[in-house]
N, C-alpha and C positions, 0 to 999 in steps of 0.2 A: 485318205483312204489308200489304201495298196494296191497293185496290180495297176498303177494306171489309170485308175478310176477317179474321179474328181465327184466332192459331194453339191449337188446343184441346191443350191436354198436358191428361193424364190422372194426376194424382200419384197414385202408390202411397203404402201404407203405410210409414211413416219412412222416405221415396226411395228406397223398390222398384223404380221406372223407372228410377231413375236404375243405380241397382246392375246391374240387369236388362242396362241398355245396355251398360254398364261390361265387365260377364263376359261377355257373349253369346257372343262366338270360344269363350271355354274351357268355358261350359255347353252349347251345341251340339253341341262334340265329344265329351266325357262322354256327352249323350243320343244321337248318332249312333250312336257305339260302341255303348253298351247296347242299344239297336235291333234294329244290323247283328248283333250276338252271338244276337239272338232269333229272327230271321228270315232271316238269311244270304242276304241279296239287298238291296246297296248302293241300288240307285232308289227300292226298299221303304222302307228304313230312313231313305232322305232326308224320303219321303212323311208316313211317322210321326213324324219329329222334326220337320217343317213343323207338323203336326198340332197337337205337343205344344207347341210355341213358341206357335201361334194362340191355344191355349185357357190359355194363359199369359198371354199378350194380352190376351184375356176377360176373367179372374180377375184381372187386377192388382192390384184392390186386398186379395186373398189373399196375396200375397207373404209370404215373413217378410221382416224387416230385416235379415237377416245373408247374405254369399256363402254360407254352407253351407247356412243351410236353402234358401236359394233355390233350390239342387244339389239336395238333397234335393226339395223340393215338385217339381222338374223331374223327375227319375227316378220319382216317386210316379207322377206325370201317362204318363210315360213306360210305364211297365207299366198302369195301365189302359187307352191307347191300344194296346199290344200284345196285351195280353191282348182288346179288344176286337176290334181285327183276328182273333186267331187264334178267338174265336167265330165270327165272320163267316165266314171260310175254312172251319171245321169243317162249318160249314150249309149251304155251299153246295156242299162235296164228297159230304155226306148226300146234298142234293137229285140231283145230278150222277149220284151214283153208282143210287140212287133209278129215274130216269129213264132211265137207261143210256146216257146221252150221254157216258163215259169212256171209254178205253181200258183195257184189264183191266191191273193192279197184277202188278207181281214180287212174288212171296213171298219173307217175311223168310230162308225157307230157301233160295229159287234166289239170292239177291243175295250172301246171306253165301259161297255155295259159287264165285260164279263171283269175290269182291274180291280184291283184290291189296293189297300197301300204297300203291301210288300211288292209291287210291279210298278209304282210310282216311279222310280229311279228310271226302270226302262223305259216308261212311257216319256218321260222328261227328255233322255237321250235320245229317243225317236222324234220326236217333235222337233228339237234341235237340230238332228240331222236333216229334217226337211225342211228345215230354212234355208233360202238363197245363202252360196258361200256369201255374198257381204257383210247378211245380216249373220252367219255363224260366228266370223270373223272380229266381230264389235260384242257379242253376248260370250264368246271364250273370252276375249281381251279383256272385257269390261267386270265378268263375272267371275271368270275362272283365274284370271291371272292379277285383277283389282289393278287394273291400270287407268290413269286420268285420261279423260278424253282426250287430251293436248297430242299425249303419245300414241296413241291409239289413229288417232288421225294422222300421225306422222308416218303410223306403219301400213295403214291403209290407203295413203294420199289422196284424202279428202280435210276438209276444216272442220271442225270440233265441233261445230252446228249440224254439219251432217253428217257426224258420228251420234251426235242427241237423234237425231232424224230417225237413223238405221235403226238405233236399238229401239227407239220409242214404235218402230215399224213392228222389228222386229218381237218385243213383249207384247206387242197383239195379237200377231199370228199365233205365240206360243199361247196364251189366252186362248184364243180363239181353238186351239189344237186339243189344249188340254181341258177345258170346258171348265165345271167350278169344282171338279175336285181336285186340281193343281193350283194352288196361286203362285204366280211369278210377280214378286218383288222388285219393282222400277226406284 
């Protein structure tokens, strides 16, 4: 550089930056995806995956050395940024609802009665979104992005049995949410 100025790189462990640069386009979209599957709202999911690149950024020299785990430690990052938002949002519709500064809610029984299948879609994403981030986290993974439980447990740090556990929890509540004119497919 000129003026004096020296270029500061930051090397990752065994050229994690360099790796990092390398895949970016393809681990972006992975974590977009997984994201936009959690929260169902594209700018959201931009935000979060901004997020989750940052604090990648941060951690460099965390990285593994390989394109997979780097996917993996991204999707790790990726569900505690989600799951961190959906604390957030939970707390502030508490307070919201608390204070009475909302509009009053459809009940799960006026919405079911008044859906159509063209509202299918939405009601699927609403159901989803009120599942516990863990169980969102294994039903995006498992469904949205068709990953083995092996990796999924890897990204979630739990064992593969209690990744069968969450989603098996988890397709009943969405059952149980979307009554019999949804079937969700285990």
């Amino acid at each position: 550089m000129t003026d004096g100025q020296t270029e500061a790189v930051v090397p990752g462990r065994d050229g994690s930056l360099g790796l990092l640069a390398s895949e970016f386009e393809w681990c972006y979209a992975v974590v977009y995806r997984y994201l936009l599957h959690r929260v169902f709202d594209p700018e959201l999911a931009e935000e979060l995956t901004a997020e989750t690149f940052y604090r990648a950024a941060a951690s460099i020299h965390r990285l593994p050395p390989d394109a997979r785990g780097v996917q993996m430690w991204l999707l790790r990052t990726a569900t505690n940024v989600g799951n961190s938002h959906h604390r957030r949002m939970r707390l502030r519709r508490l307070l919201l609802r608390r204070f009475g500064t909302t509009k009053p809610t459809v009940t799960e029984s006026e919405s079911a009665s008044d859906s159509t299948d063209g509202q299918r879609p939405a009601r699927v994403r609403a159901a989803v979104q009120a599942l516990r981030p863990k169980y969102q986290a294994v039903v995006a993974l498992r469904y949205f992005c068709g990953m083995p439980f092996e990796e999924i447990a890897s990204i979630v740090g739990c064992q593969p049995g209690a990744v069968r556990a969450r989603l098996s929890r988890a397709i009943g509540e969405l059952r149980e949410r979307l009554g019999d004119r949804c079937s969700v497919n285990s």
